[in-house]
N, CA, C and O atoms as a printed pandas DataFrame, in Angstrom:
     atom_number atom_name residue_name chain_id  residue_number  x_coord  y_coord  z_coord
0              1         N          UNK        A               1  172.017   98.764  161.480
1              2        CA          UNK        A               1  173.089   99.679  161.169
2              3         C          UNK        A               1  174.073   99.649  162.333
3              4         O          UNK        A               1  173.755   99.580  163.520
4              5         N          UNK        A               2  175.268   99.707  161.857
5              6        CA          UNK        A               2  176.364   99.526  163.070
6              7         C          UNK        A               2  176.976  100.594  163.846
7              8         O          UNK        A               2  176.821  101.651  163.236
8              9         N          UNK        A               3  177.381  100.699  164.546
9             10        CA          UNK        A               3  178.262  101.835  165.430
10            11         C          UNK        A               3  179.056  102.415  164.008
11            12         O          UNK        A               3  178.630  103.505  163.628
12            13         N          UNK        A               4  180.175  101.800  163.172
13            14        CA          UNK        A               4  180.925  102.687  162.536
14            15         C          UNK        A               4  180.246  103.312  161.551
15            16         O          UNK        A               4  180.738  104.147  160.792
16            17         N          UNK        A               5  178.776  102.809  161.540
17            18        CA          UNK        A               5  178.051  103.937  160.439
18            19         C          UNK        A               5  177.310  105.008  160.510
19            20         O          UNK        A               5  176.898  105.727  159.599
20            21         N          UNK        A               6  177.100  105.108  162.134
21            22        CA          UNK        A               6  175.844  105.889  162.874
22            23         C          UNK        A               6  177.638  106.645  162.906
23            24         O          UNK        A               6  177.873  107.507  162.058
24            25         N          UNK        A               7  178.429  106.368  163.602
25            26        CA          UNK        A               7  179.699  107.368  163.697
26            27         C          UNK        A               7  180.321  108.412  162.361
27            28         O          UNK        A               7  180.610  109.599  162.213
28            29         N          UNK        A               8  180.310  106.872  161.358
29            30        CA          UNK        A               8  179.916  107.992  159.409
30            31         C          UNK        A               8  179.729  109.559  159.831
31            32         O          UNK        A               8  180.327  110.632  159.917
32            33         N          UNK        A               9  177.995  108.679  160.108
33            34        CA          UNK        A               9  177.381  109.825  159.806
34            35         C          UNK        A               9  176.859  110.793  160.313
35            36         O          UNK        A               9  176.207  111.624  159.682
36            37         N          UNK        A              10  177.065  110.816  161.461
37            38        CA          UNK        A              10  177.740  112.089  162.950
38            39         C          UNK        A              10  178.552  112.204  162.444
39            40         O          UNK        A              10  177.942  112.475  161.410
40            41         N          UNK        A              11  179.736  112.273  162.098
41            42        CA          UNK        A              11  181.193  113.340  161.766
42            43         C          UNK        A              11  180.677  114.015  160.610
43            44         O          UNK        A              11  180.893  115.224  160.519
44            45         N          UNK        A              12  180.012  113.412  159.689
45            46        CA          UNK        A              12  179.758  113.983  158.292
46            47         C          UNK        A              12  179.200  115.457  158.689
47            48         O          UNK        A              12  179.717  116.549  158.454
48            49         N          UNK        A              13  177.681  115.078  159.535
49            50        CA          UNK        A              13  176.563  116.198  160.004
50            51         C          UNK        A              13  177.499  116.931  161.115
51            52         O          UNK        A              13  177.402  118.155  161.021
52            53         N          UNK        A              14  178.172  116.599  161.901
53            54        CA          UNK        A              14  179.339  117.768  162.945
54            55         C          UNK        A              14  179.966  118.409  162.116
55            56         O          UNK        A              14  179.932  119.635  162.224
56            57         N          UNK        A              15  180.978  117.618  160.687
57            58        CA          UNK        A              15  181.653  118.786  160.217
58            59         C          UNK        A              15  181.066  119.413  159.302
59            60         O          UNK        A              15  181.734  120.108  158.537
60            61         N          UNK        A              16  179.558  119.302  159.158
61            62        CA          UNK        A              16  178.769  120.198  157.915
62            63         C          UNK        A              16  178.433  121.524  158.826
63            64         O          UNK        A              16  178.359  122.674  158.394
64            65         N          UNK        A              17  178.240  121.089  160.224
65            66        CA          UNK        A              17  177.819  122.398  160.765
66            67         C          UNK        A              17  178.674  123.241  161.608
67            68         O          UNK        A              17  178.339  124.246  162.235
68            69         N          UNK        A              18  179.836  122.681  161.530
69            70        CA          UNK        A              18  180.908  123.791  161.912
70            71         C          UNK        A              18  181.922  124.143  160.804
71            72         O          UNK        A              18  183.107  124.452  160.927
72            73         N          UNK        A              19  181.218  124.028  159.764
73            74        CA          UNK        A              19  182.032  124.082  157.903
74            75         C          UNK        A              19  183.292  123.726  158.113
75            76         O          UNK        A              19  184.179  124.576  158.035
76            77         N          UNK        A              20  183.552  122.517  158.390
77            78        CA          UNK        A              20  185.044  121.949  157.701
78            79         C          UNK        A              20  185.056  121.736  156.526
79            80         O          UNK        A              20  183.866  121.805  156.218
80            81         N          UNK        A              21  185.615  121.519  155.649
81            82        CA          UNK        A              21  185.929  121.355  154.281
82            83         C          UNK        A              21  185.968  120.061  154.317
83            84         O          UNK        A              21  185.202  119.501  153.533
84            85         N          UNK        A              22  186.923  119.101  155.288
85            86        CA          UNK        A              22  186.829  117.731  155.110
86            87         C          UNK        A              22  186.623  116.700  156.111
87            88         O          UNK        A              22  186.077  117.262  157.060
88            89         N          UNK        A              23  186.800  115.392  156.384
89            90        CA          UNK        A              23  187.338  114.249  157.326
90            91         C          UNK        A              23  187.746  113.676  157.302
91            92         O          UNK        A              23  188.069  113.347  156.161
92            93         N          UNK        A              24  188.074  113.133  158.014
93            94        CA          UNK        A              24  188.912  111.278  157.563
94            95         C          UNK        A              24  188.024  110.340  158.442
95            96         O          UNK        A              24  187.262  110.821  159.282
96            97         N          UNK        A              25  188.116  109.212  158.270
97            98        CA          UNK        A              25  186.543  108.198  158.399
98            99         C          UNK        A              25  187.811  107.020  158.302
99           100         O          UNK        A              25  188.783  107.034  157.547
100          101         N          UNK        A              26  187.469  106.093  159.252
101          102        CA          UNK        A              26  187.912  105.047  158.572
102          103         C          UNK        A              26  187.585  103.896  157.717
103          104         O          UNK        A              26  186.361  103.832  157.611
104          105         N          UNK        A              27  188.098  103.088  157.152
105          106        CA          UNK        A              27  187.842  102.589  155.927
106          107         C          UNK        A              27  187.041  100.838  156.550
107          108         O          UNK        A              27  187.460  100.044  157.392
108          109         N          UNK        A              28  185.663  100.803  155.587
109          110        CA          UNK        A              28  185.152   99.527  156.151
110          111         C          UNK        A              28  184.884   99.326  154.732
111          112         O          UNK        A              28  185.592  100.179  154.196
112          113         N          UNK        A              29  184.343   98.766  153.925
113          114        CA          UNK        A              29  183.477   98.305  152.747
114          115         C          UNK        A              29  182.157   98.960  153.128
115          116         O          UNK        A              29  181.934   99.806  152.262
116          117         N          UNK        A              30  181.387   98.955  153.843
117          118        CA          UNK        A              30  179.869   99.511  153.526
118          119         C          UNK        A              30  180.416  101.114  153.559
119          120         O          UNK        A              30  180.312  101.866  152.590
120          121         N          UNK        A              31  181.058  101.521  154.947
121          122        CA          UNK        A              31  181.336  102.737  155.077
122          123         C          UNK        A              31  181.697  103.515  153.473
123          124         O          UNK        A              31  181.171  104.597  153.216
124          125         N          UNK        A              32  182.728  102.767  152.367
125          126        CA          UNK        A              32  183.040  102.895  151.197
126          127         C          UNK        A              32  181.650  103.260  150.607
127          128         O          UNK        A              32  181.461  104.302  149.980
128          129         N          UNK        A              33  180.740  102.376  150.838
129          130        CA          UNK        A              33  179.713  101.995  149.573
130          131         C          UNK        A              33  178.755  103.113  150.020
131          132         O          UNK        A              33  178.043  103.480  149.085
132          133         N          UNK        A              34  178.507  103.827  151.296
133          134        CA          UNK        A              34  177.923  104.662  151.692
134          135         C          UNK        A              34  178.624  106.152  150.843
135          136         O          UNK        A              34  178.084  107.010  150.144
136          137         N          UNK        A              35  179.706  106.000  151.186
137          138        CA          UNK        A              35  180.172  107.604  150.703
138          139         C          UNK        A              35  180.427  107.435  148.999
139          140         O          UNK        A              35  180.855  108.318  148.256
140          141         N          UNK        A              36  180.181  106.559  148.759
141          142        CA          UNK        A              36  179.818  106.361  147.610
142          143         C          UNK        A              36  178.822  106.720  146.706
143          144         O          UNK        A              36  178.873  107.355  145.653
144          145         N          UNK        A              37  177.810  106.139  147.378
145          146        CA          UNK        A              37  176.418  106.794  146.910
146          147         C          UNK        A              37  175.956  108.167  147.504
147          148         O          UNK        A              37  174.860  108.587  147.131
148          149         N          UNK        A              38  176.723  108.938  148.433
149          150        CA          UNK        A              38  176.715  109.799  148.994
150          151         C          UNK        A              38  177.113  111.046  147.356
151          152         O          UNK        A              38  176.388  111.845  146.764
152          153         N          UNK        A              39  178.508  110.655  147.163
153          154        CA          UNK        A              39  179.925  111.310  145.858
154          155         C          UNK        A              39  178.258  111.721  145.088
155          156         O          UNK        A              39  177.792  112.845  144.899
156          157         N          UNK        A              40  177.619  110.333  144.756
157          158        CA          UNK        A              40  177.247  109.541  143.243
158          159         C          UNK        A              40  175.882  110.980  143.445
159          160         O          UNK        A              40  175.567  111.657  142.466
160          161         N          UNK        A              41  175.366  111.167  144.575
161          162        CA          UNK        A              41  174.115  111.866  144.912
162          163         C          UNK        A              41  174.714  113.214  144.458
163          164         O          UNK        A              41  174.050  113.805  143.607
164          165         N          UNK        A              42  175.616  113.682  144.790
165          166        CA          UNK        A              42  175.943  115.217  144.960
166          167         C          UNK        A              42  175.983  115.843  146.371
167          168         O          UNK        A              42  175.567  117.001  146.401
168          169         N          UNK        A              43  176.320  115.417  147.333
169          170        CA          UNK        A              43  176.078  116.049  148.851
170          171         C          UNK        A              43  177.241  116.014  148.953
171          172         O          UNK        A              43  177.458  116.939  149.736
172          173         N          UNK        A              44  178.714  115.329  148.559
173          174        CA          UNK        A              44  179.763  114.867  148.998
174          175         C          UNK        A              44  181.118  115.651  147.657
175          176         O          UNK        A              44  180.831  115.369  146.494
176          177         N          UNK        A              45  181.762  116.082  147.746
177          178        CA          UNK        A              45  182.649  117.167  146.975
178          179         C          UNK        A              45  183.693  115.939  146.106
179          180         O          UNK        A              45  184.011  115.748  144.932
180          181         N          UNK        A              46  183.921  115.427  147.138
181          182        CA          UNK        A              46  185.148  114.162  146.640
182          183         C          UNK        A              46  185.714  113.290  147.625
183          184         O          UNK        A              46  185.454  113.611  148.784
184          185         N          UNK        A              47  186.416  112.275  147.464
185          186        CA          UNK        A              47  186.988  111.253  148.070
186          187         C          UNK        A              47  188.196  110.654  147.881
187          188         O          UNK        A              47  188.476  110.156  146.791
188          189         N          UNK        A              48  188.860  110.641  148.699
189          190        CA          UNK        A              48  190.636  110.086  148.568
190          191         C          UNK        A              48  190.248  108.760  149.339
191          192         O          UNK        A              48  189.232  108.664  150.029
192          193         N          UNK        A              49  191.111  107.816  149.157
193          194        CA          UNK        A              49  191.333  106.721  150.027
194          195         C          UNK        A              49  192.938  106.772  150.494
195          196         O          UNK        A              49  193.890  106.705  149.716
196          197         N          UNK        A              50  193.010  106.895  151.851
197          198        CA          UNK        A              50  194.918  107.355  151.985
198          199         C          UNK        A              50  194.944  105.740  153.310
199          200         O          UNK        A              50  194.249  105.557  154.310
200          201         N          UNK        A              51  195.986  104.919  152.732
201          202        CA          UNK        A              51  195.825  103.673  153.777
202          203         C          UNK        A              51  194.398  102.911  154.155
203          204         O          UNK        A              51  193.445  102.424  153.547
204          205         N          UNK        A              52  194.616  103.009  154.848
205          206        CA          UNK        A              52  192.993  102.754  155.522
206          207         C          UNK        A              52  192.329  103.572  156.381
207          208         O          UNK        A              52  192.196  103.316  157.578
208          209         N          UNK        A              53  191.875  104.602  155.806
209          210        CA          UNK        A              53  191.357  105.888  155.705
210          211         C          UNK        A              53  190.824  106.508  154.691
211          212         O          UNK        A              53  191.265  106.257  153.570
212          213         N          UNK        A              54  189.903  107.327  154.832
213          214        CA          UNK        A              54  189.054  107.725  153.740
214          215         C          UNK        A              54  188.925  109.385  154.058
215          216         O          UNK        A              54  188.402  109.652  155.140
216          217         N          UNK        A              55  189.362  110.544  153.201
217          218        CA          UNK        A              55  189.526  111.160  153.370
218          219         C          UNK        A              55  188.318  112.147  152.638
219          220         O          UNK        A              55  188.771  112.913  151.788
220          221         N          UNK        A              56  187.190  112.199  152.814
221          222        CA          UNK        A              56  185.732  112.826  152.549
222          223         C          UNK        A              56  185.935  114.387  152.762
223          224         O          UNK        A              56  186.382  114.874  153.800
224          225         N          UNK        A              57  185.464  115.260  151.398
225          226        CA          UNK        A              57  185.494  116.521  151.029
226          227         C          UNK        A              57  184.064  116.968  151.125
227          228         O          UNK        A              57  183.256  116.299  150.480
228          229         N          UNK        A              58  183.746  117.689  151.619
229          230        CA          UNK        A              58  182.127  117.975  152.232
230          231         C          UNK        A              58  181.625  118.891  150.898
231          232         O          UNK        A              58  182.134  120.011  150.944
232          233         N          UNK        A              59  180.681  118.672  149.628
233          234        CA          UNK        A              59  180.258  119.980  149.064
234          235         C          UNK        A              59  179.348  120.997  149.526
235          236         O          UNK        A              59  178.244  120.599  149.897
236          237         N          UNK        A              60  179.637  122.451  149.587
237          238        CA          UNK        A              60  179.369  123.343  150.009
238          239         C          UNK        A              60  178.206  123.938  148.810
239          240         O          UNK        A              60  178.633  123.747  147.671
240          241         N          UNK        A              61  177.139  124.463  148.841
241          242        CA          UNK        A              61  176.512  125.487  147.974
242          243         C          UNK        A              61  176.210  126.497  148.460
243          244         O          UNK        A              61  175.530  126.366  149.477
244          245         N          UNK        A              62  176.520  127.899  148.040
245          246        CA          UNK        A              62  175.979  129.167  149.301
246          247         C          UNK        A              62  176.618  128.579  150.237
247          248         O          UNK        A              62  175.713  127.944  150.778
248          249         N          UNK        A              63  177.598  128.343  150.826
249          250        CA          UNK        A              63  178.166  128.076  152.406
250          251         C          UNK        A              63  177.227  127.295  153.074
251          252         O          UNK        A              63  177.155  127.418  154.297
252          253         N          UNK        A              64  176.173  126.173  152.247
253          254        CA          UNK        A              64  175.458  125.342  153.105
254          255         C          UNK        A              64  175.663  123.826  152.440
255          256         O          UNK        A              64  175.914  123.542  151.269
256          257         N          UNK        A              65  175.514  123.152  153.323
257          258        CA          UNK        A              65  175.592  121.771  153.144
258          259         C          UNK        A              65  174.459  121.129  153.449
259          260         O          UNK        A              65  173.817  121.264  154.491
260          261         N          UNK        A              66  174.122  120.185  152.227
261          262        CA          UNK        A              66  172.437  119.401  152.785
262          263         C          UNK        A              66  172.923  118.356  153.520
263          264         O          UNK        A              66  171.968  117.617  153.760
264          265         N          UNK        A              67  174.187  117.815  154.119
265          266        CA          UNK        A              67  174.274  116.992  154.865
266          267         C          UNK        A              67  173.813  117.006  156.291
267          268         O          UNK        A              67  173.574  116.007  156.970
268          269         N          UNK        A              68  173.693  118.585  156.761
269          270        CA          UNK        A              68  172.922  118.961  157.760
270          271         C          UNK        A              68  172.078  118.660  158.137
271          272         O          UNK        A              68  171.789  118.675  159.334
272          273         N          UNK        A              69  171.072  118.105  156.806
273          274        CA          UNK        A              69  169.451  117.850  157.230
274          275         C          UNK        A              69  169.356  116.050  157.564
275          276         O          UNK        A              69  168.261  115.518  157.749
276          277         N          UNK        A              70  170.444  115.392  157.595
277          278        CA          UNK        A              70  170.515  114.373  157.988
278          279         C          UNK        A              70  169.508  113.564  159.075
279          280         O          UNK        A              70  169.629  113.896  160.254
280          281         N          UNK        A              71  168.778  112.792  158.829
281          282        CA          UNK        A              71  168.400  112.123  159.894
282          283         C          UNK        A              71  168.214  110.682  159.962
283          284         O          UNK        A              71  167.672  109.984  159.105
284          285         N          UNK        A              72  168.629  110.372  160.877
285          286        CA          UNK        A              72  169.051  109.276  160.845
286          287         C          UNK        A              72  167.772  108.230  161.540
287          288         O          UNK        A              72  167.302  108.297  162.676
288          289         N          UNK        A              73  167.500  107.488  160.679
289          290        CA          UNK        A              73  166.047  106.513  161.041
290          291         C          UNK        A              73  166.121  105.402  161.445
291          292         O          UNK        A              73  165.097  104.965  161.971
292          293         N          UNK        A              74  167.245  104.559  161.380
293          294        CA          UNK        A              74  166.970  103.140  161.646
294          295         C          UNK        A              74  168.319  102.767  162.776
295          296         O          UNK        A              74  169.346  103.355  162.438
296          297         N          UNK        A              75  168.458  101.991  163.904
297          298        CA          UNK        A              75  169.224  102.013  164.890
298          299         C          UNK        A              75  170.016  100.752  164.713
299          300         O          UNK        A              75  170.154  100.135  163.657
300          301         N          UNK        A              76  170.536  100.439  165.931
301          302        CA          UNK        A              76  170.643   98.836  166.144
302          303         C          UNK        A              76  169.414   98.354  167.092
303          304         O          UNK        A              76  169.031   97.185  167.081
304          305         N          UNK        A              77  168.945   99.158  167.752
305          306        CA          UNK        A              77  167.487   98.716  168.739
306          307         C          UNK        A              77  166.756   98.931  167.663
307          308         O          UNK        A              77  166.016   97.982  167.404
308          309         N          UNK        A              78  166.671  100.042  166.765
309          310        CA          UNK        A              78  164.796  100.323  166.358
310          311         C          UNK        A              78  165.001  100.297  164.665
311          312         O          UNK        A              78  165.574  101.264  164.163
312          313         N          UNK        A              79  164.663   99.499  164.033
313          314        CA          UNK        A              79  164.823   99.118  162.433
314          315         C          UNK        A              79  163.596   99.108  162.028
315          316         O          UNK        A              79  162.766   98.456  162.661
316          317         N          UNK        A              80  163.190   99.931  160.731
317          318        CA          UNK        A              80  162.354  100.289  159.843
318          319         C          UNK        A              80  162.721   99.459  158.434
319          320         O          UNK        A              80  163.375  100.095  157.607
320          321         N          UNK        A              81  162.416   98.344  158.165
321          322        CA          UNK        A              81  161.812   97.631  157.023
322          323         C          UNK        A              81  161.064   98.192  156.286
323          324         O          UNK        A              81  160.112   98.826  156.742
324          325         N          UNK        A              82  161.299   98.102  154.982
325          326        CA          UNK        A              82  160.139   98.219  153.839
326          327         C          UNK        A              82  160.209   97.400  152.965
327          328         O          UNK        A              82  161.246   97.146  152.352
328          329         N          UNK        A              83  158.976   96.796  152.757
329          330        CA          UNK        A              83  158.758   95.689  151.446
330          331         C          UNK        A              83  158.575   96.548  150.380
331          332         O          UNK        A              83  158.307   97.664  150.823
332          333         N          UNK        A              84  158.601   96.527  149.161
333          334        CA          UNK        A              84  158.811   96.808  147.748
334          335         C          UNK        A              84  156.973   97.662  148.079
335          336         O          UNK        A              84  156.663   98.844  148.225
336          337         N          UNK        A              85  156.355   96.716  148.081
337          338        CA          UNK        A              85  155.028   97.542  147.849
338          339         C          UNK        A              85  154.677   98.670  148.992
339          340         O          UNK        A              85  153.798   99.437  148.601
340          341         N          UNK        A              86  155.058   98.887  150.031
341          342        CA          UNK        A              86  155.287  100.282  150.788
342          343         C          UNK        A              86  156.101  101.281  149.979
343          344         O          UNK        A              86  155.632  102.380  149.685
344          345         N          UNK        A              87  157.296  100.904  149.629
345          346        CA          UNK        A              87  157.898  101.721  148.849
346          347         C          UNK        A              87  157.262  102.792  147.762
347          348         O          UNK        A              87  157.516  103.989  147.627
348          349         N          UNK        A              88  156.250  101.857  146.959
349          350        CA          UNK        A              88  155.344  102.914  146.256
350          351         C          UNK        A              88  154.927  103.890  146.450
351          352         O          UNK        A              88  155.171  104.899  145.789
352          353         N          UNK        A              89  154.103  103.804  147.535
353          354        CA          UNK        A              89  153.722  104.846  148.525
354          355         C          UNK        A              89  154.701  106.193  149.038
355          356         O          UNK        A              89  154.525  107.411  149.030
356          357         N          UNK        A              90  155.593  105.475  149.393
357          358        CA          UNK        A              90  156.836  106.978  149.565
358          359         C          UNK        A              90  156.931  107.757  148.238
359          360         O          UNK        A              90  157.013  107.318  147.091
360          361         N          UNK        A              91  156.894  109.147  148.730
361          362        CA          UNK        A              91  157.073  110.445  147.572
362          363         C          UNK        A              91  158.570  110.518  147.669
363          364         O          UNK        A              91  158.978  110.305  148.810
364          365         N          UNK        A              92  159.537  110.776  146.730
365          366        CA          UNK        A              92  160.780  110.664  146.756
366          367         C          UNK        A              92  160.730  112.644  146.687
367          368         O          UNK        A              92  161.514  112.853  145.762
368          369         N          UNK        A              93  160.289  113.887  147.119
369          370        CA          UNK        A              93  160.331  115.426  147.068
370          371         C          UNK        A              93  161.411  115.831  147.365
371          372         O          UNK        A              93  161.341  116.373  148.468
372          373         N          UNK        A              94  162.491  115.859  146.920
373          374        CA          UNK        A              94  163.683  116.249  146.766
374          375         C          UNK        A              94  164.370  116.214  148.004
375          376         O          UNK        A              94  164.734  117.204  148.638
376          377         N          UNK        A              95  164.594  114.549  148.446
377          378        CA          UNK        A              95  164.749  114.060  149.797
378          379         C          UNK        A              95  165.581  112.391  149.256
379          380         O          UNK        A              95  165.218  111.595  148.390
380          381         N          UNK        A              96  166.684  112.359  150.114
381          382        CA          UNK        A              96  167.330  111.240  149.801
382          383         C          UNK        A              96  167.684  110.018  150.712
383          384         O          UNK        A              96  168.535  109.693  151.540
384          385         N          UNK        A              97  166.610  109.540  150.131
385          386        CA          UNK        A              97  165.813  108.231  150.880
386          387         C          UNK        A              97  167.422  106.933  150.610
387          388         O          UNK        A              97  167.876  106.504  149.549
388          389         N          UNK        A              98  167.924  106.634  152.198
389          390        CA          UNK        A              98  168.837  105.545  152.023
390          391         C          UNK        A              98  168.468  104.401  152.810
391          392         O          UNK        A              98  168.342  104.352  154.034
392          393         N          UNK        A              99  168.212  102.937  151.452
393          394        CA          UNK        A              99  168.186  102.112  151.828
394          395         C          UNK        A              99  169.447  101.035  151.591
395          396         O          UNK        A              99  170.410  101.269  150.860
396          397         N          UNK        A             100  169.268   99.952  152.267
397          398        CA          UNK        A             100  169.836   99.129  152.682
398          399         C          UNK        A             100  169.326   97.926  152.230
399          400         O          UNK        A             100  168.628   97.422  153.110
400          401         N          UNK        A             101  169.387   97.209  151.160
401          402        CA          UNK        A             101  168.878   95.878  150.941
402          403         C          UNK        A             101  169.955   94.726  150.497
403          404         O          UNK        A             101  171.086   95.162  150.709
404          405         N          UNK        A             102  169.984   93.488  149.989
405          406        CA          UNK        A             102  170.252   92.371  149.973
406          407         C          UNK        A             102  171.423   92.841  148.684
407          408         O          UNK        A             102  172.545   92.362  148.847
408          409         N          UNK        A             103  171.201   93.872  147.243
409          410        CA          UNK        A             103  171.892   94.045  146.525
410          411         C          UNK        A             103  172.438   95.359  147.217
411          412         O          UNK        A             103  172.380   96.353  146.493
412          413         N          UNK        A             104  172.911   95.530  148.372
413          414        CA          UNK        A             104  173.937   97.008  148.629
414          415         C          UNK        A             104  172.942   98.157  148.946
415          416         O          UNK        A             104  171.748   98.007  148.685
416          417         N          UNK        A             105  173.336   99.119  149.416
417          418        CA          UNK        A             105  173.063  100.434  149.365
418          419         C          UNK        A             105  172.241  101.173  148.324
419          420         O          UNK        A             105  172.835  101.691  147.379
420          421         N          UNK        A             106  171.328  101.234  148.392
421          422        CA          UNK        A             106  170.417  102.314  147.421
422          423         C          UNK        A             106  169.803  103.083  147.360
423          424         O          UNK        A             106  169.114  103.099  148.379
424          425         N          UNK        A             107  169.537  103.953  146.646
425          426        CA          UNK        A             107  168.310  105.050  146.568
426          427         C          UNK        A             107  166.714  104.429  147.155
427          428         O          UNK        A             107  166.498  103.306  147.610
428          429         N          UNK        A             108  165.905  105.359  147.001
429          430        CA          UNK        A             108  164.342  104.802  146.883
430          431         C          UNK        A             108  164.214  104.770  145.423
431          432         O          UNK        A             108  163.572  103.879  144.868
432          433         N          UNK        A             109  164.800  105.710  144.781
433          434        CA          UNK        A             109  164.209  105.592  143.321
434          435         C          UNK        A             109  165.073  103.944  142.608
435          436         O          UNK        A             109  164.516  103.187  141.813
436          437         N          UNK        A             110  166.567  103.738  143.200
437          438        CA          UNK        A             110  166.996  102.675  142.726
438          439         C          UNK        A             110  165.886  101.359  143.198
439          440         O          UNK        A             110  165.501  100.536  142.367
440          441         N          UNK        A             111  165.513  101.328  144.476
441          442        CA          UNK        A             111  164.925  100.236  144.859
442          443         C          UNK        A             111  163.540  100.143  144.111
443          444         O          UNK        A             111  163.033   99.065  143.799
444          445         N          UNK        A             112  163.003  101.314  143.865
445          446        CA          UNK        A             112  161.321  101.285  143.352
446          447         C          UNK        A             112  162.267  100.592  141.898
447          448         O          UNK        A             112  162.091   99.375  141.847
448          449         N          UNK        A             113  162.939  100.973  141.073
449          450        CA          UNK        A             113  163.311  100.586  139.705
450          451         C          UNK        A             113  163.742   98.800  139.343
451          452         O          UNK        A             113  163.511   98.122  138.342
452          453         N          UNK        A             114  164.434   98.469  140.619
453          454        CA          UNK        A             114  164.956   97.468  141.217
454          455         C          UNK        A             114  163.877   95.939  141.433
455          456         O          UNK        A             114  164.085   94.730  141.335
456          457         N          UNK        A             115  162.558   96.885  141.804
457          458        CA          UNK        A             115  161.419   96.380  142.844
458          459         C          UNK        A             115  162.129   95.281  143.945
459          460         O          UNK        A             115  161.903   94.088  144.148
460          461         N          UNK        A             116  163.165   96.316  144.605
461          462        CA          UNK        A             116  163.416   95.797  146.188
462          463         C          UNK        A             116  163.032   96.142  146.786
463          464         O          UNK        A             116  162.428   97.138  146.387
464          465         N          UNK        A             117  162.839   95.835  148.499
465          466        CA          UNK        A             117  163.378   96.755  149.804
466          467         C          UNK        A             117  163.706   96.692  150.338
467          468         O          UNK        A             117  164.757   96.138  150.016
468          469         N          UNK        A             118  163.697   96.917  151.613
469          470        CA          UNK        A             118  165.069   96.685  152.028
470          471         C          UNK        A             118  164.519   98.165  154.158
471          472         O          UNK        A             118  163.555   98.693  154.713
472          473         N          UNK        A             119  166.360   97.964  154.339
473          474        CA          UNK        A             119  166.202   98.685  155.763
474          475         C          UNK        A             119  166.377  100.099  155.084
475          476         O          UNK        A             119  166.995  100.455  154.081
476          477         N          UNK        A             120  165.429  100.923  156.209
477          478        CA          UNK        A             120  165.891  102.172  155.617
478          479         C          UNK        A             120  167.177  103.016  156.915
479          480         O          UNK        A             120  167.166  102.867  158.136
480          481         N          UNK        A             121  167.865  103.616  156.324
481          482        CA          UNK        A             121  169.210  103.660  157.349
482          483         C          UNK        A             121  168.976  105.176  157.197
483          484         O          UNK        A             121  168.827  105.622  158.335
484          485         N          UNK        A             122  168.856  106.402  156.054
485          486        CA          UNK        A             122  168.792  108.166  156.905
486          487         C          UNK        A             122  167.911  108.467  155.680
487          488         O          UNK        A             122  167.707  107.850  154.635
488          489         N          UNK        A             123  167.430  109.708  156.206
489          490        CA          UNK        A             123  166.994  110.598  155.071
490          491         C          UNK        A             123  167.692  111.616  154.825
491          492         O          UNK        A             123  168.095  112.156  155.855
492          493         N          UNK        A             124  167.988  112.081  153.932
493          494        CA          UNK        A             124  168.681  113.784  154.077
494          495         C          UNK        A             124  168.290  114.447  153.086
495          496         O          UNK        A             124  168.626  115.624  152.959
């Protein structure tokens, strides 16, 4: 995982916990494909693209954001792999398992459906 994605996703978790409403991020292709599946999950309110910039709307429930519970697992030093048959083993308990494999960005439930695996990059 690269600097502009570990950066993602520090601004995301800074402005969830000092309730901004939004950010601007700049624009990469994965960074896209991340807040993408972010929109697609429900953690994320909405998305503009203005130039090359990405302008991310944080969703709020009760004045809380699950982007908070963010944690971030895999580095550029320390990377967590999973082959398809570990994957089984993971309980998906209302926790949003992001991997990283060869077809893009996915769920755990996309990859178990998929039978990929891939890096795992946060939980939240």
């Amino acid at each position: 995982m690269g600097i502009k994605t570990v950066e993602l996703l520090l601004k995301l978790k800074n402005a969830a916990f000092v309730k901004k409403n939004f950010i601007f991020v700049n624009y990469n292709k994965f960074n896209f494909n991340l807040i993408l599946l972010l929109y697609k999950q429900g953690y994320l309110q909405s998305y503009l693209l203005i130039k090359k910039q990405i302008k991310v709307y944080i969703r709020y429930v009760y004045n809380f954001s699950f982007i908070q519970n963010i944690r971030i697992v895999s580095s550029s030093s320390r990377k967590f792999f999973f082959p398809y048959h570990s994957l089984c083993y993971l309980q998906n308990k209302m926790r949003l398992f992001c991997f990283s494999t060869s077809f893009g960005i996915h769920t755990l439930l996309d990859c178990k459906k998929y039978r990929i695996g891939g890096l795992l990059l946060f939980i939240c």
